[in-house]
C-alpha positions in Angstrom: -15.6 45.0 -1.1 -17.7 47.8 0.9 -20.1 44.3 1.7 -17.6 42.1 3.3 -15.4 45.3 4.9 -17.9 45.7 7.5 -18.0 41.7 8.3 -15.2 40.1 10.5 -14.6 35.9 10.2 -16.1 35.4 13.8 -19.3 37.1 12.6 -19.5 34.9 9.7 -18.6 32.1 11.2 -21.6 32.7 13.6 -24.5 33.2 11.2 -23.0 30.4 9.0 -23.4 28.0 12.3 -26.7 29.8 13.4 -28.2 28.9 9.6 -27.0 25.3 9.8 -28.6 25.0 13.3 -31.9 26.6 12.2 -31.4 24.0 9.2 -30.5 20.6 11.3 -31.6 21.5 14.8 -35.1 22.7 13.4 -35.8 19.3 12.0 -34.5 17.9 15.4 -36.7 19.4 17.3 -39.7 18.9 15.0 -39.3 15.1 15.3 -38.4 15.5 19.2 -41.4 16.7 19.4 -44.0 15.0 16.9 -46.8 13.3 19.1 -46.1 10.1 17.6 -42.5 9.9 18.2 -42.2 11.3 21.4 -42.6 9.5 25.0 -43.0 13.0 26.6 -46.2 13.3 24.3 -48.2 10.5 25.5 -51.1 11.7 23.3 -52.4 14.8 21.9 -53.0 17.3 24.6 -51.0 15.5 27.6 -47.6 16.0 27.8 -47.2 14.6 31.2 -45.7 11.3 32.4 -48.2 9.6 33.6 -48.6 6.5 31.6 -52.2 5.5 29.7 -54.7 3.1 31.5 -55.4 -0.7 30.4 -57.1 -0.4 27.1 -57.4 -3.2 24.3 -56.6 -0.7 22.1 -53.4 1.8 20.9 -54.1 4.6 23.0 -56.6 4.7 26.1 -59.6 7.1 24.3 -63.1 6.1 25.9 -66.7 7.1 25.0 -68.5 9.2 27.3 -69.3 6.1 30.3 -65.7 5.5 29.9 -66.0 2.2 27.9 -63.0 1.6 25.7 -63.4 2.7 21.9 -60.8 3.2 18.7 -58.7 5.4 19.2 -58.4 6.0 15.0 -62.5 6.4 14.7 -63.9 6.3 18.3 -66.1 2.7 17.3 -66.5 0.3 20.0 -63.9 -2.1 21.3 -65.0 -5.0 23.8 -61.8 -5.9 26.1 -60.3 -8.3 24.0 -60.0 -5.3 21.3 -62.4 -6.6 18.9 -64.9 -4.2 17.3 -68.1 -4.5 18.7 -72.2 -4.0 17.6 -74.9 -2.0 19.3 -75.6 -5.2 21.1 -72.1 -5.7 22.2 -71.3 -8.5 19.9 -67.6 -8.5 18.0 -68.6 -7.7 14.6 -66.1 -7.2 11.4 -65.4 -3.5 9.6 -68.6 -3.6 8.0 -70.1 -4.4 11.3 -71.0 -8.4 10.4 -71.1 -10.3 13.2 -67.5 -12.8 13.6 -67.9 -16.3 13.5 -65.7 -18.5 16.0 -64.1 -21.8 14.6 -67.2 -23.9 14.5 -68.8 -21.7 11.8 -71.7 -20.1 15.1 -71.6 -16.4 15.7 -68.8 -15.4 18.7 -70.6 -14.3 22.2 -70.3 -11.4 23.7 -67.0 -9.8 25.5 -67.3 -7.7 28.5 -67.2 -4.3 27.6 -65.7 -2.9 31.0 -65.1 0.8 32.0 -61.1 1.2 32.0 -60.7 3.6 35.3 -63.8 2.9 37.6 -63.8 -1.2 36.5 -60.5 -2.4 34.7 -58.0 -0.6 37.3 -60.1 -1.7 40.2 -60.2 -5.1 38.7 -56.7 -5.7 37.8 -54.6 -3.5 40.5 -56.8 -4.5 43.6 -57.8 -0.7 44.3 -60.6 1.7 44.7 -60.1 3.7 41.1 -62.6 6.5 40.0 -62.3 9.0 37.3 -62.3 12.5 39.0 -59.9 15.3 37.6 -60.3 16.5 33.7 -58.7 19.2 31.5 -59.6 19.9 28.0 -57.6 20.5 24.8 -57.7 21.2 21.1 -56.4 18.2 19.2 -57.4 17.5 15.4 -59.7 20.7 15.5 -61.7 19.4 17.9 -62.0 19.4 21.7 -60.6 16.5 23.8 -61.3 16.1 27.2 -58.3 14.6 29.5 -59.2 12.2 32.2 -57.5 11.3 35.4 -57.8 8.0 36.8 -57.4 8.8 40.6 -57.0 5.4 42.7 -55.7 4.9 46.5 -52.7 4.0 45.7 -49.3 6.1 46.5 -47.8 4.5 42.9 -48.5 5.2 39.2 -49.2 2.9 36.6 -45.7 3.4 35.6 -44.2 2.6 39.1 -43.6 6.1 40.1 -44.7 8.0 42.9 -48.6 8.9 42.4 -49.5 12.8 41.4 -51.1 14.6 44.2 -53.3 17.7 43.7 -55.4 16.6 41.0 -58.1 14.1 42.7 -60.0 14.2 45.8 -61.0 11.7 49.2 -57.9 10.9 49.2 -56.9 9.1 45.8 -54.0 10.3 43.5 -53.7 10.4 39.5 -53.0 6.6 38.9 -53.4 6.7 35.1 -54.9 8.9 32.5 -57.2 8.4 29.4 -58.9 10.8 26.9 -62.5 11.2 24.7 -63.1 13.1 21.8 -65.9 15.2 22.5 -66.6 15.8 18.2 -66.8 19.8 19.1 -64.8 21.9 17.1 -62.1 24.2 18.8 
């Protein structure tokens, strides 16, 4: 009795809702917030809006000339996706070259650098990659890349970022590289 003389209804009442929010709302904001899930969380380490440049692949990771690669294992994509050799040829998982209807070994597919050659390309604008940030994403440091172009919109339609690239250019679009250091 001493126990529940001391407690009034209301304050019951409120731990009782506080543990059911902790409960529900917890789980709510975990999956609000999983990386995967979440538009907010373009990709590990940017949790901006700006949407991800053209890439053949999921998510717009590029090797250190900013060539496309996978964004699951960092390997080589050419820019119709497909896996590709040392000698830029589209090559199976186990790295055998692909064979084309006929039965002859598929040529080569350009292998084009997304900011500095893609945007350019397909938008009709001056793009370079210019601004970077860095973040700890699957124990390891990635490196965030800003597409800045001369252009006053974003990929995603928007109003360009200003502040973050230089001769007058603007964030356009964004990709990443997995630098393989540990954080």
């Amino acid at each position: 009795m001493r126990l529940a003389a001391g407690r009034t209804r209301r304050s019951f009442l409120a731990r009782v809702g506080a543990a059911t929010f902790a409960v529900v709302g917890g789980r709510l904001v975990a999956a609000a917030v999983a990386p995967e899930e979440a538009q907010s969380f373009h990709f590990c380490g940017h949790i901006w809006t700006t949407g991800s440049c053209p890439h053949p692949g999921k998510l717009p990771r590029v090797d250190r000339r900013g060539r496309p690669v996978r964004t699951s294992d960092g390997r080589p994509l050419d820019n119709l996706g497909r896996l590709v050799n040392g000698e830029g040829y589209p090559v199976d998982e186990a790295g055998v070259r692909l064979l084309g209807p006929d039965g002859q070994p598929l040529p080569r597919a350009p292998r084009t650098r997304l900011c500095d050659d893609w945007v350019t390309e397909q938008y009709g604008f001056d793009a370079r990659l210019q601004g970077s940030w860095f973040r700890c994403c699957g124990n390891q440091i990635r490196k965030l890349l800003d597409c800045c172009a001369t252009s006053d919109r974003r990929i995603n339609g928007d109003r360009a970022l200003t502040g973050y690239c230089w001769g007058n250019r603007k964030v356009f679009c964004v990709v990443y590289r997995d630098t393989g250091l540990p954080c």
